[in-house]
C-alpha positions as CSV (number, residue, x, y, z in Angstrom):
1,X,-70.3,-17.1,58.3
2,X,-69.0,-13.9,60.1
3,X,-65.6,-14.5,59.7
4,X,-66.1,-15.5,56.0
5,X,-67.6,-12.4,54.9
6,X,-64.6,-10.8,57.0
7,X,-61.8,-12.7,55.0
8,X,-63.3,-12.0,51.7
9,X,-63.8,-8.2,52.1
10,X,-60.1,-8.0,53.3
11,X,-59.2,-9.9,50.5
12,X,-61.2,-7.5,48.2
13,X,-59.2,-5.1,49.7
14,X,-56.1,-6.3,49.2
15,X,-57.0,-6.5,45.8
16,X,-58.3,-3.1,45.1
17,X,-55.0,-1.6,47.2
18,X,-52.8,-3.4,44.9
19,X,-54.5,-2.6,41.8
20,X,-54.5,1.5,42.6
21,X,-50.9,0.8,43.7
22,X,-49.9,-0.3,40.6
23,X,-51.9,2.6,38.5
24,X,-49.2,4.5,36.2
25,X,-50.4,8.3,35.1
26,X,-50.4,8.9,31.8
27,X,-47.5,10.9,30.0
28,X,-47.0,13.3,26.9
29,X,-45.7,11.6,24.2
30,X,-43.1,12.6,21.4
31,X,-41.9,10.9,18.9
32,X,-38.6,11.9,17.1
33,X,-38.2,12.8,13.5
34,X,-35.4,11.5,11.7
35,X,-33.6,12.9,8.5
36,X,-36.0,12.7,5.0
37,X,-34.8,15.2,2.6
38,X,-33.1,13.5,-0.1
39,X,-30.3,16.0,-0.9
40,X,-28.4,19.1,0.4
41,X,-30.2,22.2,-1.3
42,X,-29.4,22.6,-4.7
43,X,-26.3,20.8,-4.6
44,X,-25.6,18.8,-7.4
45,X,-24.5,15.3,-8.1
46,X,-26.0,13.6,-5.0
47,X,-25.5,9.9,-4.8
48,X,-24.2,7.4,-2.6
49,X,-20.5,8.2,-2.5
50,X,-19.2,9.9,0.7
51,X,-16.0,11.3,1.3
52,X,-16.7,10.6,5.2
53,X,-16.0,7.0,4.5
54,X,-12.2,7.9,3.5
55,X,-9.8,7.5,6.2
56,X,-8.5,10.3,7.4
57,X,-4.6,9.1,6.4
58,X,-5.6,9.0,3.0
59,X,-7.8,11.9,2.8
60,X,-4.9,14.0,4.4
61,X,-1.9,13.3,1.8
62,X,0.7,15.7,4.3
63,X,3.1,13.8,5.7
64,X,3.5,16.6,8.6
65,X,0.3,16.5,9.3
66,X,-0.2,13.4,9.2
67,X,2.1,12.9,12.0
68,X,0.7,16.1,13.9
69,X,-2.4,14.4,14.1
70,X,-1.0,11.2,15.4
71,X,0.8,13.1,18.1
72,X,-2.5,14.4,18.8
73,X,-4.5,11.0,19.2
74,X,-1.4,10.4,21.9
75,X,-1.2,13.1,23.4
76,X,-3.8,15.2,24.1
77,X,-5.0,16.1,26.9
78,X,-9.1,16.5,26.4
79,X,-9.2,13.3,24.6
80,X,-7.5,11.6,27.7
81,X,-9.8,12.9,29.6
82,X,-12.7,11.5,27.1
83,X,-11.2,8.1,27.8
84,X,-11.7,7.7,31.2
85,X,-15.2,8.9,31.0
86,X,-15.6,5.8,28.8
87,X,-13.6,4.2,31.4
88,X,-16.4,5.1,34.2
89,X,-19.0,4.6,32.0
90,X,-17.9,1.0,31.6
91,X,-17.6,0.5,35.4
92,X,-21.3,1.8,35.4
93,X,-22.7,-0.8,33.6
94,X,-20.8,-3.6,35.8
95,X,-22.0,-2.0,38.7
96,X,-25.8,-1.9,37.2
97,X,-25.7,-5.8,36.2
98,X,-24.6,-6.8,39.8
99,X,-27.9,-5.3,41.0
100,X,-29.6,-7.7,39.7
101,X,-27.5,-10.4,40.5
102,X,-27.4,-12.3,43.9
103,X,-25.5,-10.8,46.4
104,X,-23.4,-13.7,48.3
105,X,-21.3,-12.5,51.4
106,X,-19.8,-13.8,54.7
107,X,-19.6,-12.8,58.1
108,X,-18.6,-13.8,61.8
109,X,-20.4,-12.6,65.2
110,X,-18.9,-12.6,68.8
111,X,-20.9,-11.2,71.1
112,X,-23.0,-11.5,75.2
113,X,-26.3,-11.1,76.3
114,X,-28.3,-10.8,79.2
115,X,-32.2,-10.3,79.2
116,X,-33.8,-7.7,82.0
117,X,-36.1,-10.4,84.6
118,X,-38.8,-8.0,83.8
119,X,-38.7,-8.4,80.0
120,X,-40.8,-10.9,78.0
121,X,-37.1,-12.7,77.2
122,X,-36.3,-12.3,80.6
123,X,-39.5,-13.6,82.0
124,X,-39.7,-16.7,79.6
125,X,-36.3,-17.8,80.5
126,X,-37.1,-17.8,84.2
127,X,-40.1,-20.2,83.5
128,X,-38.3,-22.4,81.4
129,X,-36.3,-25.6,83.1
130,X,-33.6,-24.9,81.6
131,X,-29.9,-26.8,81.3
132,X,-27.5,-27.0,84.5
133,X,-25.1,-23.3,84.9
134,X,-22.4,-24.8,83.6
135,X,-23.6,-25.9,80.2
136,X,-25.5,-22.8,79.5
137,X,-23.9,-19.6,81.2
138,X,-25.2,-16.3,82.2
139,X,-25.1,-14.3,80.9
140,X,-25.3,-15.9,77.3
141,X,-22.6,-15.2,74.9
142,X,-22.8,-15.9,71.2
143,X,-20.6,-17.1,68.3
144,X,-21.5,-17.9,64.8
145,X,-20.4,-17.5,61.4
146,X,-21.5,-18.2,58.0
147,X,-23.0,-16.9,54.9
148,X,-25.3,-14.5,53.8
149,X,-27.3,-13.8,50.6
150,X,-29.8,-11.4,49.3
151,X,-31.7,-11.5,45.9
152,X,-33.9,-8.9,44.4
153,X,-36.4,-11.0,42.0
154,X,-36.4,-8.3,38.6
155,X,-40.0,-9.0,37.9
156,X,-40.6,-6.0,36.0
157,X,-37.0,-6.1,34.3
158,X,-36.3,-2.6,36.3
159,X,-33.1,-3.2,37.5
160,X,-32.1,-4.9,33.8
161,X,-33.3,-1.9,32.0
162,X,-31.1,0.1,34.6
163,X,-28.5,-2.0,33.4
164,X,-29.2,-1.2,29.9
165,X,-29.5,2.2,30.2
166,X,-26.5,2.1,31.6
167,X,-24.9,0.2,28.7
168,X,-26.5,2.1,26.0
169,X,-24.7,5.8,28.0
170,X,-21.4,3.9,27.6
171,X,-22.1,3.2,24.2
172,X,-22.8,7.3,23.8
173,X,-19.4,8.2,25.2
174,X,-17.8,6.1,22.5
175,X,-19.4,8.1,20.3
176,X,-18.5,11.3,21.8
177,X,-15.4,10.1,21.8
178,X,-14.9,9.9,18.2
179,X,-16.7,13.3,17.6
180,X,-14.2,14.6,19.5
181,X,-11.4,13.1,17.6
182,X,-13.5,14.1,14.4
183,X,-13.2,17.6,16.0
184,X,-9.3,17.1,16.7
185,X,-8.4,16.1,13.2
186,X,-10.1,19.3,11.8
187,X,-8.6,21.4,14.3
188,X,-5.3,20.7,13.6
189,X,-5.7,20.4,10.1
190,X,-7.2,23.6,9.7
191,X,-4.5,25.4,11.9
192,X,-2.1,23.7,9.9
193,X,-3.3,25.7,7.0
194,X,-3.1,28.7,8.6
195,X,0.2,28.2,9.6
196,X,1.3,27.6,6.1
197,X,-0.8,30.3,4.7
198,X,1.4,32.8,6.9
199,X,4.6,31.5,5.7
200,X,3.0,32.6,2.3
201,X,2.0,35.8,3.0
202,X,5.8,36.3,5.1
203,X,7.1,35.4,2.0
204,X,5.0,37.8,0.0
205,X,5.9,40.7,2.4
206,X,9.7,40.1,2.0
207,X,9.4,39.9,-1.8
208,X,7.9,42.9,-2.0
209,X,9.9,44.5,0.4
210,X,12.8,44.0,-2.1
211,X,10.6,45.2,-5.0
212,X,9.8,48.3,-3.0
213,X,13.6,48.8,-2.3
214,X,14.6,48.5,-6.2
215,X,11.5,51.1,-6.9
216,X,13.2,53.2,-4.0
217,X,16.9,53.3,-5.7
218,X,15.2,54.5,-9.1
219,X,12.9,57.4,-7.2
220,X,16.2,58.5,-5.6
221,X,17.8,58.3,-9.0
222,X,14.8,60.6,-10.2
223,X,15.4,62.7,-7.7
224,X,19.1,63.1,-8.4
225,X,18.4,64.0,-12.0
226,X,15.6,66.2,-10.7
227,X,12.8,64.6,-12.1
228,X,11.0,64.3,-8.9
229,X,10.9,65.5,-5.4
230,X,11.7,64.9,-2.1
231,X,8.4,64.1,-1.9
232,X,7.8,61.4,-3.8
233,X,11.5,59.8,-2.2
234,X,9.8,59.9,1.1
235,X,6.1,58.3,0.4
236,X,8.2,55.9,-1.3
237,X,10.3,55.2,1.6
238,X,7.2,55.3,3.8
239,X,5.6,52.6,2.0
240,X,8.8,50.2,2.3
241,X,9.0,51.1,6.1
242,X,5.2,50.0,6.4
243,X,5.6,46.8,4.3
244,X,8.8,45.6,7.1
245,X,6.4,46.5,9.6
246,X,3.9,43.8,8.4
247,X,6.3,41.3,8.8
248,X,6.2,41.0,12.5
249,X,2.4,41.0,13.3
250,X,3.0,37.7,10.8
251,X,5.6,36.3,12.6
252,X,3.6,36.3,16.0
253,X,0.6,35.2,14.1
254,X,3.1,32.3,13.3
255,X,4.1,32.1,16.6
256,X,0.9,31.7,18.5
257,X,-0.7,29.5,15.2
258,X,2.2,26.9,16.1
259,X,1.5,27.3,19.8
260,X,-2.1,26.5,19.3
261,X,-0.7,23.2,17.7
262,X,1.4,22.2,20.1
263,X,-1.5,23.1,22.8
264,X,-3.8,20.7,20.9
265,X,-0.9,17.8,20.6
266,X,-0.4,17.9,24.4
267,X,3.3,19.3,24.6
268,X,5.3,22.8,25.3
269,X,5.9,25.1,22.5
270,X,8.4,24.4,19.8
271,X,8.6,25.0,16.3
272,X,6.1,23.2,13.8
273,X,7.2,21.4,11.0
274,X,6.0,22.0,7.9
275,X,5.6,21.5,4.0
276,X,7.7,24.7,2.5
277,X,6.5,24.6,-0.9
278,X,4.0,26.4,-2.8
279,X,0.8,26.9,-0.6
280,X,-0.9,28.8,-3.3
281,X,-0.3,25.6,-5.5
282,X,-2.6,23.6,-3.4
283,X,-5.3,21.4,-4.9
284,X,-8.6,21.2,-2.4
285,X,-9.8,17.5,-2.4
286,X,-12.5,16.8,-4.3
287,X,-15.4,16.0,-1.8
288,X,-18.4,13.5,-2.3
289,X,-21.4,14.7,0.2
290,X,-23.4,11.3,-0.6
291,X,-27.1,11.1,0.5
292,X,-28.5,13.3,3.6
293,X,-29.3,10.1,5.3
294,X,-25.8,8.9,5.6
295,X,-25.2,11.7,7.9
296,X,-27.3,9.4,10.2
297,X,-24.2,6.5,10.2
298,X,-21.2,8.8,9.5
299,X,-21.8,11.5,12.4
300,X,-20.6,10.4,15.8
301,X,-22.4,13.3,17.2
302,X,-25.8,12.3,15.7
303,X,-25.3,8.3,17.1
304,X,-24.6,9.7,20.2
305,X,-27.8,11.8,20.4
306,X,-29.5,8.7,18.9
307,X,-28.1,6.4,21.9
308,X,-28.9,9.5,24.5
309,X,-32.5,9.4,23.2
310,X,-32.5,5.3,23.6
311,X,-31.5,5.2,27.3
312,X,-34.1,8.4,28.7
313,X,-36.7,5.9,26.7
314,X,-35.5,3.2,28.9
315,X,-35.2,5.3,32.2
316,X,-39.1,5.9,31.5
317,X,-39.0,2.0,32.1
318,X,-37.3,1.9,35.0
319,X,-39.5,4.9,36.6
320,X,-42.4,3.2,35.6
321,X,-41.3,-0.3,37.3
322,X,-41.1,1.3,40.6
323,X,-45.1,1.7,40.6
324,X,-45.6,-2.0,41.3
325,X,-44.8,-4.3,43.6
326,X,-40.8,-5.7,44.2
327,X,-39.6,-9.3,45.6
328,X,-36.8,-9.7,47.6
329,X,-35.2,-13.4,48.7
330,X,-32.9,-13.2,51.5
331,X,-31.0,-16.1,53.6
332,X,-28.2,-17.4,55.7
333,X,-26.8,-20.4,56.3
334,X,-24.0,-20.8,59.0
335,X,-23.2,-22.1,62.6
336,X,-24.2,-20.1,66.1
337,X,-23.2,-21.4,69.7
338,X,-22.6,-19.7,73.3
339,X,-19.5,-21.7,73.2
340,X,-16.7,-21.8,69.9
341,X,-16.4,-25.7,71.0
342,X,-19.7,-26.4,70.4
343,X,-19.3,-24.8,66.6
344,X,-17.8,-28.1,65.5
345,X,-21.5,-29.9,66.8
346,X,-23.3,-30.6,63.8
347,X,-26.7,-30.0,63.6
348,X,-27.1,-29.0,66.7
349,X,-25.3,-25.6,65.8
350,X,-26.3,-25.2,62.8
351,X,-28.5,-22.5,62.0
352,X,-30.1,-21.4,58.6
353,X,-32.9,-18.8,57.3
354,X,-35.2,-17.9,54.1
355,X,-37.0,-15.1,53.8
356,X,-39.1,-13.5,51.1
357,X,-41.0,-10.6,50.8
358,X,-43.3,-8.8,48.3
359,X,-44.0,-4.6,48.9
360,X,-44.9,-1.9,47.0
361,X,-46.2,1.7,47.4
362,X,-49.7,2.7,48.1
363,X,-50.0,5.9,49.5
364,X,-47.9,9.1,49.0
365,X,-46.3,7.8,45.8
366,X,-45.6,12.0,45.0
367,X,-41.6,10.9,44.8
368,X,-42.1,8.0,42.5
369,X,-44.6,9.9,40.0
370,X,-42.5,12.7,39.9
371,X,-39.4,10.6,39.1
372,X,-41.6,9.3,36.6
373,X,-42.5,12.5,35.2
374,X,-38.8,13.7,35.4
375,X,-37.6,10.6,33.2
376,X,-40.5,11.5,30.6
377,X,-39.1,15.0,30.4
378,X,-35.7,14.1,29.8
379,X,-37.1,11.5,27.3
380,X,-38.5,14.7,25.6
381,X,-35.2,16.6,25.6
382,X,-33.3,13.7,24.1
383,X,-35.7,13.9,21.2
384,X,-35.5,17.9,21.1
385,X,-31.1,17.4,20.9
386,X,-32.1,14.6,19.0
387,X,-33.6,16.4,16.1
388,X,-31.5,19.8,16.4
389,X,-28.6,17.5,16.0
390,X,-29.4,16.2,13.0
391,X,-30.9,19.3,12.1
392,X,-27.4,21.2,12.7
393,X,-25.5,18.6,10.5
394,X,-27.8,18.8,7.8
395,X,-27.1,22.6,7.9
396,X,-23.3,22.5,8.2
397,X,-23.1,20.1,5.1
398,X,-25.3,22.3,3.1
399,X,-23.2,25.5,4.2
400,X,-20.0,23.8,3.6
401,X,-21.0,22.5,0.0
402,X,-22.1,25.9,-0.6
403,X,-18.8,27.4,0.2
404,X,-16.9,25.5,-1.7
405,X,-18.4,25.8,-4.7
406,X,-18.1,30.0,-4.2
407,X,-14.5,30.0,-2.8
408,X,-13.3,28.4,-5.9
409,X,-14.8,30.8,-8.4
410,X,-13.7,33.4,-6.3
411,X,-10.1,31.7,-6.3
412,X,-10.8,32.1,-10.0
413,X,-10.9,36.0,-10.0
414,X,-8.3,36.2,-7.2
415,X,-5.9,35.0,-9.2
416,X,-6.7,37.1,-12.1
417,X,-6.3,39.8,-10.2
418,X,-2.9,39.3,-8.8
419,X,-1.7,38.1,-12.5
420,X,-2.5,41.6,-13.4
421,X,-1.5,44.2,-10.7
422,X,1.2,42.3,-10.4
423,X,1.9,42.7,-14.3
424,X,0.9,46.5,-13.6
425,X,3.8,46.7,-11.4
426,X,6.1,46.0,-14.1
427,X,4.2,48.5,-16.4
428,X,3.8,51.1,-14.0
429,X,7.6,51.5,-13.0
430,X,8.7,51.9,-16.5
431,X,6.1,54.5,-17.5
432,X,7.5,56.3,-14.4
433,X,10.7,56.1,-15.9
434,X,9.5,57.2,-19.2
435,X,7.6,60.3,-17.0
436,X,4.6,58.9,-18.3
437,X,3.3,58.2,-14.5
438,X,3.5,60.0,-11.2
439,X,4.9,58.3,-8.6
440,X,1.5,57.9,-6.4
441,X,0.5,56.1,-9.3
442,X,3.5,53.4,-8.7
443,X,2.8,53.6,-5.1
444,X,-0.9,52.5,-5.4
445,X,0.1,49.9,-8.0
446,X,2.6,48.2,-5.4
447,X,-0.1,48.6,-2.5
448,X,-2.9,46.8,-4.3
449,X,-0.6,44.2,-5.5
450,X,0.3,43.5,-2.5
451,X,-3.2,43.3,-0.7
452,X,-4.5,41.2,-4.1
453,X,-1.6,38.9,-3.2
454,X,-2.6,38.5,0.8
455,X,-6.1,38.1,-0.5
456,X,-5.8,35.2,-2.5
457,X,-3.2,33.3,-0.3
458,X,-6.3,34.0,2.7
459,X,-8.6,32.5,-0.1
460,X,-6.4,29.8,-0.9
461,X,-6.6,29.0,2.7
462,X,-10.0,29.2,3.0
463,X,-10.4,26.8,0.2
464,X,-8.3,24.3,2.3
465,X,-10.3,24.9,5.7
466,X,-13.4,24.2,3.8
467,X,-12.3,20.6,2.7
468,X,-11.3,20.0,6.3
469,X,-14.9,21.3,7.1
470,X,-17.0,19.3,4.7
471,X,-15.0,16.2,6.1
472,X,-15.8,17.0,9.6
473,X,-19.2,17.7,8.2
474,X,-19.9,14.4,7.0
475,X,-18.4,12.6,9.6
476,X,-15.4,11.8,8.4
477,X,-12.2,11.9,10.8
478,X,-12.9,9.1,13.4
479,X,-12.2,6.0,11.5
């Protein structure tokens, strides 16, 4: 009766050990919030079209930049470098699924023993009758080969979810991946605007300079017929010498524009080539924004926050499997001998094992809870860069819209502008023959022409950058 009442309070026990082993704490919980407003602002014309879903190819109609950007996907160096992240990402999920797997290996022994007389071994040899010397020597060697396997039993799916996990982070460096090439289309694409609008705005300075040069030849003509000073000759030849001056700070803006290109396309410096028609003659494309919510498909950068956020969920699973209990299988199946000549005698040297065993933690689980708690928070910072993700598109998009709608009315005006100073320029030289001007007047005709020019050839290009922006704000780029 005794040892009944013993057995069953050791089994209750068991029990209750087991059952506070396998006690999770409880955790904060979050849950994200995804994308609901159903436009961008006060943007109008919202529907379902979306310039992201263009390829860049055909959004891009500039057969030199078209081929700059395919130089790029070659060539560069930070998108190499992308790839063989994917690269170890893949080899992370192989290694994660052969956890789970059996593990089958092989091995050989070789090896002699001899047991202390004043050892259990020792002392239950010498009471055994054992075989004559000669079969069985002393001391005893060994020899034995054969195979070997261990098994991890995934009750709880941990080391599957691990796998997962895994799987789903490779998944997020594809993404990243095509973010970055999103990011590498409108990189170039912009600098390739740049680069064009300075071969503008070099043109500009070099007709002007020869404007400034004819205005020079009549002042000194004035002068001649004394109709004017010194003076004026030499503000006039001031302001041509300033004009050649701009020239060069273009020119090494040119130079260090092209040299960001080649950086970007993975090769040494060298020239760029380039449309050389009209860059003021430019049409922007016309962009489509479609529905807020597509930004959730289109952006690589969002899926890759959204598959970030799915695998710190599943590492919460695989913290919280290593409260209970784990089963491991492990055997070996092989031949062992004193003698290699007796290897070949079967059964007798055969030799063979299964083992299994069940453990778990029970006290001082501090290192599993605060893994635990660590995968929780991590969970919770996924759903923070998560939401500012999304957040931060949502914002770009608007912006973007936004500017394009005021660079082209201020495109509008620009060019109004330039049409007439530079019909002022015209006007103002021949009432300065007629000595109906001053000269200073001619001179700050000339200057503001000039600036109104530069002005709308930087507006021009600003127009162009902000097509390349929306696209890269909708997700285009990656296809």
């Amino acid at each position: 009766m005794l040892n009944k009442r013993i057995v069953n309070y050791v089994g209750v026990a068991i029990i209750a050990l087991t059952y506070t082993s396998c006690t999770v704490p409880t955790l904060v919980q979050k849950t994200e919030h995804k994308l609901t407003a159903m436009s961008y602002g006060n943007s109008p014309g919202a529907d379902s079209i979306n310039t992201a879903k263009v390829l860049w190819k055909n959004y891009f109609t500039d057969p030199y930049l078209i081929a700059l950007i395919d130089t790029a996907f070659k060539n560069n160096q930070e998108l190499n470098i992308t790839l063989q992240e994917i690269e170890i990402a893949r080899n992370e999920v192989m290694a994660r699924r052969g956890e789970y797997l059996p593990f089958v290996g092989y091995g050989g022994t070789a090896g002699v023993e001899k047991a202390a007389r004043y050892t259990q071994v020792g002392a239950s040899e010498a009471n055994i009758d054992i075989k004559p010397e000669k079969e069985t020597p002393e001391p005893l060697p060994n020899f034995g080969g054969g195979l070997y396997a261990r098994w991890e039993v995934d009750i709880w799916h941990k080391l599957r979810n691990a796998r997962k996990a895994a799987a789903t982070r490779y998944l997020a460096t594809v993404e990243g991946k095509n973010f970055m090439l999103t990011n590498l289309v409108a990189e170039i694409a912009r600098s390739y605007y740049e680069l064009r609008a300075l071969d503008s705005q070099l043109d500009i300075v070099r007709q002007n300079i020869e404007i400034q040069n004819n205005a020079l030849k009549i002042v000194r003509l004035e002068k001649e017929s004394t109709r004017v000073t010194e003076l004026a000759v030499r503000r006039f030849q001031a302001q041509v010498l300033n004009t050649q001056s701009l020239q060069y700070g273009i020119r090494q803006r040119i130079i260090e524009t092209e040299n960001r290109i080649n950086f970007l396309l993975g090769r040494y410096p060298q020239p760029i080539p380039r449309d050389n028609g009209n860059f003021e003659t430019l049409t922007p494309n016309i962009t489509h924004a479609g529905i807020p919510s597509q930004l959730l498909e289109n952006r690589p950068d969002i899926k890759q926050a959204e598959l970030l956020l799915e695998a710190s969920k599943i590492d919460v699973q695989v913290a919280k499997a290593n409260f209970y209990p784990s089963l491991g299988i492990s055997g070996s199946l092989g031949l062992q001998a004193f003698n290699p000549v007796y290897l070949a005698k079967l059964p007798q040297s055969l030799m063979a094992s299964l083992v299994g065993d069940l453990a778990g933690p029970l006290i001082n689980k501090n290192a599993i809870i605060a893994t635990y708690y660590n995968a929780n928070a991590k969970q919770i910072q996924a759903i923070y860069n998560y939401e500012k993700t999304v957040l931060n598109a949502y914002i770009e998009v608007a912006n973007q819209l936004s500017n394009i709608d005021n660079l082209g009315k201020t495109y509008e005006l620009k060019a109004s502008e330039v049409q007439a100073l530079t019909q002022s320029i015209t006007i103002s030289n021949n009432l300065f023959r007629s000595a109906r001007a001053d000269y200073m007047e001619v001179l700050l005709t000339q200057r503001d022409a000039l600036e109104s020019r530069f002005d709308l050839v930087e507006t021009k290009m600003q127009q162009m950058n902000a097509t390349v922006n929306i696209y890269r704000a909708l997700g285009g780029g990656w296809y």
